[in-house]
Backbone atoms as SQL, in Angstrom:
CREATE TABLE atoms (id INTEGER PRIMARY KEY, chain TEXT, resi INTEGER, resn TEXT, atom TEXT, x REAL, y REAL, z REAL);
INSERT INTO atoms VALUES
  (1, 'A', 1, 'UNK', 'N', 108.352, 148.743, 113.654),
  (2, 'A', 1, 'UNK', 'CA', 109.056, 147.568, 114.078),
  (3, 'A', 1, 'UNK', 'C', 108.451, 146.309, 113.465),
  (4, 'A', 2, 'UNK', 'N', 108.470, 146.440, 112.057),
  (5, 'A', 2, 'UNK', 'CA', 107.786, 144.904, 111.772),
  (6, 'A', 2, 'UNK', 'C', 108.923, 143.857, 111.823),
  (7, 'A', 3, 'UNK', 'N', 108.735, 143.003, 111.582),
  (8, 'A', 3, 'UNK', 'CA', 109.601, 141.671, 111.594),
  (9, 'A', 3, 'UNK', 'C', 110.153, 141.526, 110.163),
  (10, 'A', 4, 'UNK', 'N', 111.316, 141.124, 110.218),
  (11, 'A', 4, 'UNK', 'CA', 111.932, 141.001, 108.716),
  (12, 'A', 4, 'UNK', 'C', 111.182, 139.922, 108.197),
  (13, 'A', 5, 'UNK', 'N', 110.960, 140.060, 106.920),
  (14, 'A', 5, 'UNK', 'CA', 110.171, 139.173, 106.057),
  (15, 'A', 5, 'UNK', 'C', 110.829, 137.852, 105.710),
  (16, 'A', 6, 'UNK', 'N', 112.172, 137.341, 106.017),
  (17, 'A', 6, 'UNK', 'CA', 112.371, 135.703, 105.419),
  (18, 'A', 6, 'UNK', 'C', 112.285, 135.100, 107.098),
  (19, 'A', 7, 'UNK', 'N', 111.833, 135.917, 107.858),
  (20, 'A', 7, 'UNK', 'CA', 111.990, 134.627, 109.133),
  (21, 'A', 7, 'UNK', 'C', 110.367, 134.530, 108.928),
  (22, 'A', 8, 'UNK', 'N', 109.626, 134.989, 109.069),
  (23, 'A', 8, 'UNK', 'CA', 108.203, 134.504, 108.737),
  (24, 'A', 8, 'UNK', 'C', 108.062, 133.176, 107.984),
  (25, 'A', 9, 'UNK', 'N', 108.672, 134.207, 106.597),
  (26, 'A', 9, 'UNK', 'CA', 108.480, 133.061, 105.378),
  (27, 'A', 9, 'UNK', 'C', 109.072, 131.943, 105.398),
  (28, 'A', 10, 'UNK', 'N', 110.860, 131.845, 106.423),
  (29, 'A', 10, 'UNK', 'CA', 111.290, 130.722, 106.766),
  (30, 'A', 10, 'UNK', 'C', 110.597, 129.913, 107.852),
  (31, 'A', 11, 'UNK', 'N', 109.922, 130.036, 108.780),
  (32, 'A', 11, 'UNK', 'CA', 109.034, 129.974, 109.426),
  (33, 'A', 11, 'UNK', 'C', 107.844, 128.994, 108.892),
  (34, 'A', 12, 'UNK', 'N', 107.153, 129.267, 108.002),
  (35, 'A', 12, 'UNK', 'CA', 106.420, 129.088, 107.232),
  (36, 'A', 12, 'UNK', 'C', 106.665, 127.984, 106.543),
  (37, 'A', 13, 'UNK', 'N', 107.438, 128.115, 105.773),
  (38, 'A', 13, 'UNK', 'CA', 108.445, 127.007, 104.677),
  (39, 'A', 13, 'UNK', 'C', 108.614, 126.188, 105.766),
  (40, 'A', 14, 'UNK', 'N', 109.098, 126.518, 106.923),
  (41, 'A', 14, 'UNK', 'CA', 109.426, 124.642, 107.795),
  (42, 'A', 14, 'UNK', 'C', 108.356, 124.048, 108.154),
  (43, 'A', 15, 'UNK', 'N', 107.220, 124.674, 108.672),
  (44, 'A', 15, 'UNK', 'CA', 106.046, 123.983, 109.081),
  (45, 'A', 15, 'UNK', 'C', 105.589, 123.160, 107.985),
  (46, 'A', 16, 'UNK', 'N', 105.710, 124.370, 106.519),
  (47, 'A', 16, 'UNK', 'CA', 105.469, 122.957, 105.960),
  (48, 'A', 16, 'UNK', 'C', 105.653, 121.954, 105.232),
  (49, 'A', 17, 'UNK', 'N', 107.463, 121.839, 105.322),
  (50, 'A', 17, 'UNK', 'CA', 108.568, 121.069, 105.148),
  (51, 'A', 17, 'UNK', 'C', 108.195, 119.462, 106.221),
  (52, 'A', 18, 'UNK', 'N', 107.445, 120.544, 107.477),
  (53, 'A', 18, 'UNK', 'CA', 107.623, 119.190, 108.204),
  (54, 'A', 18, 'UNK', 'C', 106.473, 118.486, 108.235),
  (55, 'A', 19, 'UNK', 'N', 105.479, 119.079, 107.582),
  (56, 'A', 19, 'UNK', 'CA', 103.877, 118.901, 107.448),
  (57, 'A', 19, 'UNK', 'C', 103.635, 117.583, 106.191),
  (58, 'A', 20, 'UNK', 'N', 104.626, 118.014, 105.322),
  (59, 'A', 20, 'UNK', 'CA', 104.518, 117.308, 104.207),
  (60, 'A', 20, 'UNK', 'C', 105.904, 115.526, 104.184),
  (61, 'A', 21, 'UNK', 'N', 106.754, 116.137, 105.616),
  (62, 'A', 21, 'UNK', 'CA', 107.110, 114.816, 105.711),
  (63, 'A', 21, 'UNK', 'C', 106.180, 113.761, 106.498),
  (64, 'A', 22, 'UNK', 'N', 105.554, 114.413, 107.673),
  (65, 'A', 22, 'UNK', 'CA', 104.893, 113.710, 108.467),
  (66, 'A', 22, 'UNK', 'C', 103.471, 113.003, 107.725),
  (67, 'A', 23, 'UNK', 'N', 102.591, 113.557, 106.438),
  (68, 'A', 23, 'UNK', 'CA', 101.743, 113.298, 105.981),
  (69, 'A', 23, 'UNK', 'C', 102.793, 111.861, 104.282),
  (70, 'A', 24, 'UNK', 'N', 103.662, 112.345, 103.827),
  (71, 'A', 24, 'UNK', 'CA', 104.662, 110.886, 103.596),
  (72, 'A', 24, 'UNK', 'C', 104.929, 110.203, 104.258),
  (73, 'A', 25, 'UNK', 'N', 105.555, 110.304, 105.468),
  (74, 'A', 25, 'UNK', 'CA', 105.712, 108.903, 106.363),
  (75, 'A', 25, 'UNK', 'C', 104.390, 108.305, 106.762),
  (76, 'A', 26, 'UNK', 'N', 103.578, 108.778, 107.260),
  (77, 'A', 26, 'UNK', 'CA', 102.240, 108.209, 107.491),
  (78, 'A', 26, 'UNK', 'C', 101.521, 107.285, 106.482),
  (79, 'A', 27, 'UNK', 'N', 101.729, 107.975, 105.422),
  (80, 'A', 27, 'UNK', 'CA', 101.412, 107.324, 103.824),
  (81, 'A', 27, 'UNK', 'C', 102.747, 105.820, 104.101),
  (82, 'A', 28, 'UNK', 'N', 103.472, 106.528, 103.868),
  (83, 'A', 28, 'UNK', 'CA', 104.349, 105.047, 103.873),
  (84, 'A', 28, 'UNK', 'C', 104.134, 103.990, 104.761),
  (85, 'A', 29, 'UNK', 'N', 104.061, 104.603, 106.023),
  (86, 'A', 29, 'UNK', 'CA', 103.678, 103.423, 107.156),
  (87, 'A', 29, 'UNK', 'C', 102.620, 102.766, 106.616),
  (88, 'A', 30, 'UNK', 'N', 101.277, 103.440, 106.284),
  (89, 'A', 30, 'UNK', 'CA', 100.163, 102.278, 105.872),
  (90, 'A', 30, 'UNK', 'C', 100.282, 101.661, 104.939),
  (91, 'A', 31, 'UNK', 'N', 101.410, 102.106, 103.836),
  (92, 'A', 31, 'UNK', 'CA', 101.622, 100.925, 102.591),
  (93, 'A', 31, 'UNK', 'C', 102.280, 100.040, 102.664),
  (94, 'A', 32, 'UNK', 'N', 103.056, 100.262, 104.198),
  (95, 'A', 32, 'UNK', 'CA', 103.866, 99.040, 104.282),
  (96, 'A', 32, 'UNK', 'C', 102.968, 97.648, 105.020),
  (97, 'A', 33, 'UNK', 'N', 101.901, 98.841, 105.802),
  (98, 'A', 33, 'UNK', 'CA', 101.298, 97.719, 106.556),
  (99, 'A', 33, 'UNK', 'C', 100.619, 96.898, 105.942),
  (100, 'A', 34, 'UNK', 'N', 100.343, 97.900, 104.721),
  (101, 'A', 34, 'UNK', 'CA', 99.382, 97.037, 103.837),
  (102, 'A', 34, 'UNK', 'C', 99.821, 95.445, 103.253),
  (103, 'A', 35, 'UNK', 'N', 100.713, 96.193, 102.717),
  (104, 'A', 35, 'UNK', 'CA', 101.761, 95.342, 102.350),
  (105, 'A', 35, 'UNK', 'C', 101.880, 93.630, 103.035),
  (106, 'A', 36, 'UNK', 'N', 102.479, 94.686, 104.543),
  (107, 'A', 36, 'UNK', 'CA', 102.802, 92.856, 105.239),
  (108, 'A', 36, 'UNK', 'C', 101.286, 92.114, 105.810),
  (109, 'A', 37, 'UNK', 'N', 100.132, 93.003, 105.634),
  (110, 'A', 37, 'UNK', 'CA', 99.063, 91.888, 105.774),
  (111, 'A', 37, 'UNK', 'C', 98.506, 91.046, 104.771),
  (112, 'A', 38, 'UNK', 'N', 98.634, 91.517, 103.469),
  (113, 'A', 38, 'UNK', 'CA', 98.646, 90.874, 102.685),
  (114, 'A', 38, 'UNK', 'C', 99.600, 89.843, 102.633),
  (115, 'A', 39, 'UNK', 'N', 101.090, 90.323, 102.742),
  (116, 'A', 39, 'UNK', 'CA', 102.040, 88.663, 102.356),
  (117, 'A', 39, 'UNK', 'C', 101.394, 87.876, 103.225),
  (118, 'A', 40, 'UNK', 'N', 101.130, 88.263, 104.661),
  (119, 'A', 40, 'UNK', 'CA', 100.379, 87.250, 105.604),
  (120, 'A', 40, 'UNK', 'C', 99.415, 86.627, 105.313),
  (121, 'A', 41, 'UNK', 'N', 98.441, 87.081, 104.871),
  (122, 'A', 41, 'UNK', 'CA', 97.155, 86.475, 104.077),
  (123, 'A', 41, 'UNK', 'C', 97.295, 85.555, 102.921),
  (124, 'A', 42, 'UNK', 'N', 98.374, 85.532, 102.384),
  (125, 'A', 42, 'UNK', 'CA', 98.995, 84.862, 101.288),
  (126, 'A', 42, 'UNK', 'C', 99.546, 83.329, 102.190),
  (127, 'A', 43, 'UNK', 'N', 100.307, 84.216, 102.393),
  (128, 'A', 43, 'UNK', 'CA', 100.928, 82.421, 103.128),
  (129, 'A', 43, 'UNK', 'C', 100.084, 81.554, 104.374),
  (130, 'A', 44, 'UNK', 'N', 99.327, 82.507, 105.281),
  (131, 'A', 44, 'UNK', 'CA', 98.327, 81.029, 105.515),
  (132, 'A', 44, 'UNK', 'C', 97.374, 81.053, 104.932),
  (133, 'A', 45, 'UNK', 'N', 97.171, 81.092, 103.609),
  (134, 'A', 45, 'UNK', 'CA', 96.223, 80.731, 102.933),
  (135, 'A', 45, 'UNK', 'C', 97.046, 79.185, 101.986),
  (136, 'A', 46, 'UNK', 'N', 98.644, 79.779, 101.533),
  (137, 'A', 46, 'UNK', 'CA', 99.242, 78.764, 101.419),
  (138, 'A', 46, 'UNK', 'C', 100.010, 77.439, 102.150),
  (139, 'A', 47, 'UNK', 'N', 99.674, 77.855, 103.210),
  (140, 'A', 47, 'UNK', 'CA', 100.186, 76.844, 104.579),
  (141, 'A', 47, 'UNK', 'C', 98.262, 76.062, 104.570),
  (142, 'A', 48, 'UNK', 'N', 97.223, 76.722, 104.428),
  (143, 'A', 48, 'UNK', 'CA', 95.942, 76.027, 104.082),
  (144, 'A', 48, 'UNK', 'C', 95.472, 75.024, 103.045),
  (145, 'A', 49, 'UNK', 'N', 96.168, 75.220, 102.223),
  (146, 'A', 49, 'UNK', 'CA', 95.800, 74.803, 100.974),
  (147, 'A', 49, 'UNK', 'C', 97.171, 73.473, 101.230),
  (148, 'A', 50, 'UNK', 'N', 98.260, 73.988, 101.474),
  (149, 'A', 50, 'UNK', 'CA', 98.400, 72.783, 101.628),
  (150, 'A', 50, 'UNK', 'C', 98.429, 71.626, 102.585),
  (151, 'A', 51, 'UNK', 'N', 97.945, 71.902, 103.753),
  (152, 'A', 51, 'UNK', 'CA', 97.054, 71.028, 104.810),
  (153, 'A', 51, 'UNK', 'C', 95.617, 70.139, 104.322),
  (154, 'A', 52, 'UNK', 'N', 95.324, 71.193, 103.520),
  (155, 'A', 52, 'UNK', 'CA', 94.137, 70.397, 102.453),
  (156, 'A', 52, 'UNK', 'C', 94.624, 69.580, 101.602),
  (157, 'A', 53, 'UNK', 'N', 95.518, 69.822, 101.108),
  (158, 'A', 53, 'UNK', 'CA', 95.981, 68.879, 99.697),
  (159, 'A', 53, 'UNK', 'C', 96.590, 67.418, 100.973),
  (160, 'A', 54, 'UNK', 'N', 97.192, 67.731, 101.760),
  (161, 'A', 54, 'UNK', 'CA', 97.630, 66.123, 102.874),
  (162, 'A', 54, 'UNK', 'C', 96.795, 65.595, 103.242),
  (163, 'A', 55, 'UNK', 'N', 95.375, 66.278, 103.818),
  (164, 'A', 55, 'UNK', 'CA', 94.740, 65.179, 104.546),
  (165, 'A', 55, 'UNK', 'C', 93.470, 64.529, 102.595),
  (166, 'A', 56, 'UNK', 'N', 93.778, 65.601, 102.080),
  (167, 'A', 56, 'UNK', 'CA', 93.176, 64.724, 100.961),
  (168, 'A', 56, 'UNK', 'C', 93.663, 63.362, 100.421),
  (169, 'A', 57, 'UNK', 'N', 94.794, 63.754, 100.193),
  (170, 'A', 57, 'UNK', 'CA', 96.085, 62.666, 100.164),
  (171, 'A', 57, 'UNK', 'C', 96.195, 61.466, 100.921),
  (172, 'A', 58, 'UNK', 'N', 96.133, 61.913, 102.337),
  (173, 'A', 58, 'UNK', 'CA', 95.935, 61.089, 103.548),
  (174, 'A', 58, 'UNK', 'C', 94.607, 60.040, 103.469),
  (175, 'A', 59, 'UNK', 'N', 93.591, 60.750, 103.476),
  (176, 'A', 59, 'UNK', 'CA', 92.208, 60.336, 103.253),
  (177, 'A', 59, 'UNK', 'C', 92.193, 59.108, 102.202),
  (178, 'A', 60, 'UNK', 'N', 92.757, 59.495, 100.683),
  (179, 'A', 60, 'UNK', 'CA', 92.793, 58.652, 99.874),
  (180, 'A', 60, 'UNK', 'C', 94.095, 57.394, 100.272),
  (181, 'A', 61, 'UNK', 'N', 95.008, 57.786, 100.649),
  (182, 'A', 61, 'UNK', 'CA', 95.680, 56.305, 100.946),
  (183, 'A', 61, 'UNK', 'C', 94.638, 55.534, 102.273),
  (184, 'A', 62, 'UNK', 'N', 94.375, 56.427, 103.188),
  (185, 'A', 62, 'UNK', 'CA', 93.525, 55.117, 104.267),
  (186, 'A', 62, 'UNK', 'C', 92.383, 54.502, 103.386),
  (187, 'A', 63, 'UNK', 'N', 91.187, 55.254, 102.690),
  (188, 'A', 63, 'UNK', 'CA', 90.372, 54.660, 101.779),
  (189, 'A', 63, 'UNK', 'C', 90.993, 53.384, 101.279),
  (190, 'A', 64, 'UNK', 'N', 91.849, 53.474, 100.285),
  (191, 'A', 64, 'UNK', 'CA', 92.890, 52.612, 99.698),
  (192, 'A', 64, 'UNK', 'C', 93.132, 51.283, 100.199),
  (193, 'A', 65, 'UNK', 'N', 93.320, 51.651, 101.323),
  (194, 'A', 65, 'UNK', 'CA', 94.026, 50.369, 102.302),
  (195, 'A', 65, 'UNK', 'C', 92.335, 49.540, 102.863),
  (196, 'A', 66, 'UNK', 'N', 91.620, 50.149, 103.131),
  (197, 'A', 66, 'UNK', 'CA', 90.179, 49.653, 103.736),
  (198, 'A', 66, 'UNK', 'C', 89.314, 49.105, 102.016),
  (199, 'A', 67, 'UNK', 'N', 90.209, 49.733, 101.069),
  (200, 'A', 67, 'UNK', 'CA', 89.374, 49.053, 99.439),
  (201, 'A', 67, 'UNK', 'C', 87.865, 49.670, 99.718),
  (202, 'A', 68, 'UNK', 'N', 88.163, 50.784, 99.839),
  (203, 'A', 68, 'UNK', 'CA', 86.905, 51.749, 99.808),
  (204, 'A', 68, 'UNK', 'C', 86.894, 52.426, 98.213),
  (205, 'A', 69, 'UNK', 'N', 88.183, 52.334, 97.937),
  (206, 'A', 69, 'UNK', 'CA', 88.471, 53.185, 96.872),
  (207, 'A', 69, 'UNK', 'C', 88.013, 52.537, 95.181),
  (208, 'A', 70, 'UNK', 'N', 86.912, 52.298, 95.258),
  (209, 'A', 70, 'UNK', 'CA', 86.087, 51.118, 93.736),
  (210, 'A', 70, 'UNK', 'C', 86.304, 52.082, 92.291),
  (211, 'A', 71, 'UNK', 'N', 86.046, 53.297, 92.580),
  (212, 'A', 71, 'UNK', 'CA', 86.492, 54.238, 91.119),
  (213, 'A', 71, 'UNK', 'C', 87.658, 54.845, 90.655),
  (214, 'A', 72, 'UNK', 'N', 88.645, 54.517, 91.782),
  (215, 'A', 72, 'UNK', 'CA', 90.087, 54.737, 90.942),
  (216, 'A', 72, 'UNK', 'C', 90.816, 54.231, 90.499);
């Protein structure tokens, strides 16, 4: 009474049909995450930079107005 041989092997084949989706999606999930922490890291770094560039800006017009400003 052995067992017919393609339900094993079908058997087999799904585990690791489903082995090899679950180890791709996993992969995908972290490249996406990767992904959106980086764009994040990008833009407040660019929302930084330009808060720096205003109060530099800023800084130099009040200088300006007080005639602090002798080398420009």
């Amino acid at each position: 009474m052995l067992p017919d041989l393609p339900t094993p092997l079908a058997l087999l084949l799904g585990l690791l049909a489903s082995g090899a989706v679950y180890v791709i999606g996993t992969a995908a999930g972290r490249l996406h995450r990767s992904i959106q922490q980086r764009s994040r890291a990008a833009e407040i770094e660019a929302i930084r930079q330009g808060m720096l560039r205003h109060a530099a800006a800023d800084d130099h017009h009040h200088r300006a107005r007080m005639g602090l400003n002798q080398g420009d």
